[in-house]
C-alpha positions in Angstrom: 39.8 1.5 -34.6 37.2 -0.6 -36.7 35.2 0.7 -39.7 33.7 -2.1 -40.4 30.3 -2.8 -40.8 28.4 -6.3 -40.9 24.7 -6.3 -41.5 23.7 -9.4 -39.1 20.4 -8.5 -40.2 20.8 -9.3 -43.6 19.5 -13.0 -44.3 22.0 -13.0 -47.0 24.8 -12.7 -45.1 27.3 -14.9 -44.1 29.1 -14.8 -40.8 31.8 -17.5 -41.8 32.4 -15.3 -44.9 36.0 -13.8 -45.9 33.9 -10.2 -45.5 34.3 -11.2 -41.0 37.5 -12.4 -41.9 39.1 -9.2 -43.4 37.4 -7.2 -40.2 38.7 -9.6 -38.4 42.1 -8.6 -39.3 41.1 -5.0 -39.5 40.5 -4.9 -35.7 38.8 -6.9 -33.0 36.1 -5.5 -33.3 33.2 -4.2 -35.8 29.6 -2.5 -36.3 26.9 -4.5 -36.9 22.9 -4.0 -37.2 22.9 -5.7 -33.6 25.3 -3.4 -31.9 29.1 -4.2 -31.7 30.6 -7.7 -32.8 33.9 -8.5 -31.2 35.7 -11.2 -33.4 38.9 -12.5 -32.3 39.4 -15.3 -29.7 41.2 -13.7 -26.7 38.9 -10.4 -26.8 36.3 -12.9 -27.2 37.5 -15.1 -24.2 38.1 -12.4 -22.2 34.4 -10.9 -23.0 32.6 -13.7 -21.7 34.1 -13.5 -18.4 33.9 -9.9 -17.8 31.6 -9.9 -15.0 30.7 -5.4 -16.4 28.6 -7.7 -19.2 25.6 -9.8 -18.7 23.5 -12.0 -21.1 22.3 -9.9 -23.8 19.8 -11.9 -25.4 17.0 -10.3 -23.5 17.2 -7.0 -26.2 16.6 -9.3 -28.8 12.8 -9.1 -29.5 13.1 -5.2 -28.8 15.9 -5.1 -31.7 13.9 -6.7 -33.6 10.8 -4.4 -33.1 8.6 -6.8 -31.2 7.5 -4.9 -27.4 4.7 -7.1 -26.7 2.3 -10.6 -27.0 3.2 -14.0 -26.0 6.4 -14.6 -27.4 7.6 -11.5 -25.9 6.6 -12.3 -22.4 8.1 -15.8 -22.7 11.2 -14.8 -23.7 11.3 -12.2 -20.8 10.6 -15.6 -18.7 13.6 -17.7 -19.8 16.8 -18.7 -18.7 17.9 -17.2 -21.4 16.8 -13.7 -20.5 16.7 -14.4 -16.3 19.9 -12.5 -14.1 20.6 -12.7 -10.6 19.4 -14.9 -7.9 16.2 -15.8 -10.1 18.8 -16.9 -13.1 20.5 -19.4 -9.8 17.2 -20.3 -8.7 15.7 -22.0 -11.7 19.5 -23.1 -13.2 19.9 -25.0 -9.7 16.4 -27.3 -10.3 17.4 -27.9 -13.6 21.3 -28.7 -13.3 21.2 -32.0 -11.6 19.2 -33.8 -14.8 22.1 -32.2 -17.0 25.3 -33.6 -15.4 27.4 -35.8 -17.5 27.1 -38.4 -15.0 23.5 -38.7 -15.9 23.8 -38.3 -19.3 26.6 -40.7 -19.7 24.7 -43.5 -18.6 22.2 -42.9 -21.5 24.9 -43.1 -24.4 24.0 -46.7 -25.1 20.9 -45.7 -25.7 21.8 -43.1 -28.1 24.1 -45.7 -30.4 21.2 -47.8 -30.1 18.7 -45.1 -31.2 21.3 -44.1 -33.9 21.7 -47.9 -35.1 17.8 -47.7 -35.4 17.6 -44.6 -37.9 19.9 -45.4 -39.9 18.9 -49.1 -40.3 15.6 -47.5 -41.7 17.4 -45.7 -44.7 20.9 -48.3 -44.9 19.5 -50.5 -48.0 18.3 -47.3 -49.7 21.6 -46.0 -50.2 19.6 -42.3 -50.1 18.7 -39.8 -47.1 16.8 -36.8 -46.4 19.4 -36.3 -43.3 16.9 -33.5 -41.7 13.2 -35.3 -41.1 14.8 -38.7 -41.5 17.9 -38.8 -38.9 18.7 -35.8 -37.2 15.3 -34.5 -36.4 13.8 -37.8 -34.5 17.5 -38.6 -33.1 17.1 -35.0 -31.3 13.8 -35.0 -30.7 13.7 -38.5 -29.1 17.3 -38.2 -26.6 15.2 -35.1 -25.5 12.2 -37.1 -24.9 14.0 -39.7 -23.2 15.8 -36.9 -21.1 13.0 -34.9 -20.1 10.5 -38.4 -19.6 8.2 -37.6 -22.4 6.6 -40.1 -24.0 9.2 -41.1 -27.1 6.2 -41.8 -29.6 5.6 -38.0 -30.0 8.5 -36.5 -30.7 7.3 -36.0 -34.0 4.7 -33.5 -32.6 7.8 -32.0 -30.1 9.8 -31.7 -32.8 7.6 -29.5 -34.8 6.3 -27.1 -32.3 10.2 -26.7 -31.9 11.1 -26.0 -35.6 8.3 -23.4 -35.6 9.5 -21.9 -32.2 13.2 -22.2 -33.2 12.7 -19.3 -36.0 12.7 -16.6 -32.9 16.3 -17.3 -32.8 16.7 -16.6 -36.8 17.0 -13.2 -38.2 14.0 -13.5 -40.0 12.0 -13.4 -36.5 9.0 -10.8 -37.2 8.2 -12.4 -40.4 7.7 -15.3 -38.6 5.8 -14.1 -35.5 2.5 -15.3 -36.0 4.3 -19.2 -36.6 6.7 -18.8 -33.6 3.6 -17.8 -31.2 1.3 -20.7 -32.8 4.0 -22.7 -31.7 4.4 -21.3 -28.5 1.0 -21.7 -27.7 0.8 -25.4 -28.9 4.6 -26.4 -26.6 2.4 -24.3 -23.7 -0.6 -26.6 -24.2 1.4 -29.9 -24.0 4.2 -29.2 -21.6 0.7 -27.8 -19.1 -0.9 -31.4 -19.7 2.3 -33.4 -19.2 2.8 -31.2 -16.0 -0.6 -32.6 -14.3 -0.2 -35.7 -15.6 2.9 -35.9 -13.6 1.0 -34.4 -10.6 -1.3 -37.0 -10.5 1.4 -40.1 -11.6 4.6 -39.2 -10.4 7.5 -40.9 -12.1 11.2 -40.9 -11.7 11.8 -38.5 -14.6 12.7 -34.4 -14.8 9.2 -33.3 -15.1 7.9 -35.0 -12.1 11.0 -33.2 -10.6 10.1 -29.6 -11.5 6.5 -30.5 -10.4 7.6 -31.3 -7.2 9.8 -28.5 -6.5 6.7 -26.2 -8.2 4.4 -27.8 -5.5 7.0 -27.3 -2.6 7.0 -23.7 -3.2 10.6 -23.2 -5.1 9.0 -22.6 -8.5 5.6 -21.1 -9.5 3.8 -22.5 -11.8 4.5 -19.8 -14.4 8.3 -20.8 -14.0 7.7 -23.9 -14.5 5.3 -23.9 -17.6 8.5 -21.4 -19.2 11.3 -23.9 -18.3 9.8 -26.5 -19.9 8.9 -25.3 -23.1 12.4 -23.7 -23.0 14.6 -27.0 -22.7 11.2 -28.6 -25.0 12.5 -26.6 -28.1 15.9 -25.6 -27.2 17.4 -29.1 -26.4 15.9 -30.4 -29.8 16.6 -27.6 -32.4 19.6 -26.8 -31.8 21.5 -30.4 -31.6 19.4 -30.7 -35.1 20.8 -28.0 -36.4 24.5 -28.8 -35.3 24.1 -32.6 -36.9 23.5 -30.8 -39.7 26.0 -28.2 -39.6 28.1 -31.5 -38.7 27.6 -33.7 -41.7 28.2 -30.7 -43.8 31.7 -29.9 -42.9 33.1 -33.5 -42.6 31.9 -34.3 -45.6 33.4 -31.8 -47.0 36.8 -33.4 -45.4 36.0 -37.0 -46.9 39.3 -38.1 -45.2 38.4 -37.0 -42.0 34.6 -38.6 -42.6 36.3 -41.9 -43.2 39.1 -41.5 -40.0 35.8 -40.9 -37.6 34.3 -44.1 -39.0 37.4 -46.1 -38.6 38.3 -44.2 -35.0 34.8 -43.7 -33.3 37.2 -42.6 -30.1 37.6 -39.5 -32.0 33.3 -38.8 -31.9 33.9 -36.3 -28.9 37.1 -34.1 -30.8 35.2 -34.4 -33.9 32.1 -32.6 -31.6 34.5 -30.0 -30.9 35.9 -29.5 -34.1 32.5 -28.9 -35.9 31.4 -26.7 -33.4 34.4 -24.6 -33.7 34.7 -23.9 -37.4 30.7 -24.6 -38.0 28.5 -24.0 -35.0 24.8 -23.7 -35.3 24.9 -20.6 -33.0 26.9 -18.2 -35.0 26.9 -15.8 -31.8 26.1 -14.7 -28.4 25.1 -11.7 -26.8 26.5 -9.8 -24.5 25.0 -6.6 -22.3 27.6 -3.6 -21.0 26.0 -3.1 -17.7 28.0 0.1 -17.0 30.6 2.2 -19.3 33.4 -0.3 -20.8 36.0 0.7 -22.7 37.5 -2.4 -24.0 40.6 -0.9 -25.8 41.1 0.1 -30.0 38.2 2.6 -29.9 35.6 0.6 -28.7 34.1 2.2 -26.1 30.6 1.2 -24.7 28.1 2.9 -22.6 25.8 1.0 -20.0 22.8 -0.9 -21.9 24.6 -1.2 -25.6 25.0 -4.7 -27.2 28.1 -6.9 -28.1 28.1 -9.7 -30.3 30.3 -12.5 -29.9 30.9 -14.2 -33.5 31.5 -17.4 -32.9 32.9 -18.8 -36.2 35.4 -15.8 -36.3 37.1 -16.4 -33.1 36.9 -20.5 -33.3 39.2 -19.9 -36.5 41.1 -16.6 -35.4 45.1 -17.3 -36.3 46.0 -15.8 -33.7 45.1 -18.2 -30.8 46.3 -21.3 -33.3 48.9 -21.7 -35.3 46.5 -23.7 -37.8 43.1 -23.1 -37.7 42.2 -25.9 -40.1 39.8 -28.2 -39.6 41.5 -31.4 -37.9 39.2 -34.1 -35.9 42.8 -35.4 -34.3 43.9 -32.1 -32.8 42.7 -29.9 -30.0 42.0 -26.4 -30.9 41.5 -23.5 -28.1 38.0 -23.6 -26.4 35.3 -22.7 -29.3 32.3 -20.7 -28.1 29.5 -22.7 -29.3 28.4 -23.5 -25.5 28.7 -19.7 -25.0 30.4 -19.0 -21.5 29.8 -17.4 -17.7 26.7 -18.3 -15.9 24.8 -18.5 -18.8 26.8 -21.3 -20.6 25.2 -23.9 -21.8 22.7 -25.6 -19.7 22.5 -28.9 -22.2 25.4 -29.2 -23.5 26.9 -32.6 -21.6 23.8 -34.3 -23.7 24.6 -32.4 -27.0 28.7 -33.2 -26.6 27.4 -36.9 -25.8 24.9 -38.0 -28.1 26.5 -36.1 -31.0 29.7 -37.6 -29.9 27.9 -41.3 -30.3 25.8 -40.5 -33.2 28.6 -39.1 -35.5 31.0 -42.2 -35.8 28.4 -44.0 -36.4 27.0 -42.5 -39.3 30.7 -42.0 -40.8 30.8 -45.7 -40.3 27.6 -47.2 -41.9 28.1 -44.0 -45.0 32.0 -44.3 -45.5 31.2 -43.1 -49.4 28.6 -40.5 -48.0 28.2 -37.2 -50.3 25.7 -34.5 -50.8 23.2 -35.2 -53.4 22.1 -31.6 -54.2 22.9 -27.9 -52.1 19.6 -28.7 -50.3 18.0 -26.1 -48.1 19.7 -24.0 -45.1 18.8 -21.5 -43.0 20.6 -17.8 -43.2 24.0 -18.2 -42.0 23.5 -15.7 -39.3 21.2 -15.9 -36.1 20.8 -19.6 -35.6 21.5 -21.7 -38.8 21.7 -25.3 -40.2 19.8 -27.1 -42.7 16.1 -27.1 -43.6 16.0 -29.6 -46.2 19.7 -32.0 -46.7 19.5 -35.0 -48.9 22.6 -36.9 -49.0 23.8 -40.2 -51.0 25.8 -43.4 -50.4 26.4 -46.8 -51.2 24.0 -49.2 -49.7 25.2 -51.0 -46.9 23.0 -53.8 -44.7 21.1 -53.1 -42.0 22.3 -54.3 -38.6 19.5 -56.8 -37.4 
């Protein structure tokens, strides 16, 4: 039975820190200011597809003491919060622009987008690796994805900054910026949407207009999806290029194997989302008693957090957890898991997978040049601010 408690809540806390780790070998489990945490990898495996749990993220304003307004609603509204047949419903329309047949024919446009970026900062020898690579590099696969027009990401990509601080611990603080945001995503996604029912193109959004005007979404539905996969498909592969570049450079040999071995770009996707992912855990809702064994007993209603850090580098399912872009680990959780996995994640795998040997290849000397700025390393994290040094190399053209 578990004693441990880990204030989530805490904006100084670290989920990666040796504090989880001692729990971790405590028990499976511990208390936390969001409800249970379960930490090691077959509890956490077995969790995900225990059909007595459902996706818990729709407590989280509530938890967070916000019961009301426009954020509130909207989350309510999303996939992430949706059960049942409505859940199927929406996930159906979506899925078919998501399939990794589709999103593998766009990977040479992501190397060539990738090329581009960092041909704009190669002479320098200097990069501020947020605003200057992997902000637009997000923002502008999702534009590409979605049919938006690519020259204003720079105005999608800031709504969606703003937005993404509802998945921080610091969310009420940051209300009145996350529902400004809302409002301006809401605005643009509503004058793309009849701009696409006047000119229909052979893109996603002329899709969901289609099946909105056929009767299989309402209008509502389809303003919420698309302000959903707006700011969720660009913040949180931003955050997780981040997160990236800080652990392989961290592991300078393994920086320079991915730029000599871009074949290893999808393992090395894996890897960093294993021992660093920008979603440092997922919810899960008891929807009747469960008593999952070690003293941990749950009624209907309470919360489980998945830590996904913990169990991506628990011993016990690996004989060495280490970071190590040639071997395959067990299955990380950064995707999450059950119905509710990952929506996106075929383009997040992909153009990560393209954009990361690539980098390692044109920076081979790459290093930090200061701490820079991060987010708390609990909620959603990665970096604010990253500024990062190298030799000069040429620019491809």
């Amino acid at each position: 039975m578990s004693s441990r408690f880990l204030d989530l809540a805490d904006p100084m806390f670290d989920v990666t820190s040796a504090v989880v780790h001692e729990a971790r070998e405590e028990s499976f489990w511990a208390r936390t200011s969001y409800g249970y945490a379960v930490l090691r990898h077959a509890e956490v495996t077995a969790l995900l597809k225990d059909r007595r749990f459902r996706q818990g993220s729709a407590q989280w304003p509530a938890q967070n003491g916000i019961h009301s307004g426009m954020f509130s609603q909207w989350w309510d509204d999303t996939l992430l919060s949706l059960e049942g047949k409505d859940h199927l419903r929406v996930r159906r329309l979506l899925n078919p622009a998501f399939k990794q047949g589709v999103i593998a024919q766009m990977v040479p446009g992501f190397a060539e987008l990738a090329n581009e970026l960092v041909d704009s900062f190669s002479e320098r020898g200097s990069v501020e690796f947020v605003k200057e690579f992997a902000e637009p590099y997000a923002s502008r696969v999702l534009c590409r994805l979605l049919g938006l027009p690519e020259s204003e990401w720079d105005h999608v990509a800031h709504w969606a900054d703003d937005l993404g601080k509802c998945f921080g611990v610091r969310i009420k603080d940051d209300l009145p910026r996350i529902e400004a945001a809302l409002e301006g995503l809401y605005g643009y996604c509503d004058a793309v949407v009849k701009d696409r029912s006047a000119n229909p193109r052979d893109d996603l959004v002329t899709s969901l207009v289609q099946h909105q005007e056929a009767g299989a979404l309402t209008s509502e539905e389809l303003s919420v999806a698309l302000v959903f996969l707006v700011f969720a498909g660009m913040e949180t592969t931003r955050n997780q290029l981040t997160l990236a570049l800080q652990t392989l450079l961290a592991h300078p040999d393994q920086w320079r194997l991915l730029g000599e071995r871009p074949d290893l770009g999808r393992n090395a996707v894996e890897e960093v989302m294993r021992v660093n992912p920008t979603v440092t855990w997922i919810t899960r809702e008891a929807l009747e008693d469960v008593d999952l064994g070690d003293g941990l007993e749950l009624r209907s209603g309470e919360i489980v957090q998945v830590l996904s850090h913990s169990a991506g580098t628990d011993p016990r399912a690996q004989p060495d957890p280490s970071f190590d872009i040639e071997v395959e680990h067990p299955m990380h959780m950064g995707f999450g898991g059950g119905v509710h996995h990952c929506l996106g994640h075929w383009v997040a795998r992909m153009d990560m997978a393209v954009a990361l040997p690539i980098l390692a290849a044109r920076m081979p000397d790459a290093h930090h040049d200061g701490p820079g700025r991060w987010l708390p390393v609990s909620g959603n994290t990665g970096a604010v601010n990253y500024p990062i040094s190298f030799t000069p190399t040429p620019r491809l053209a």
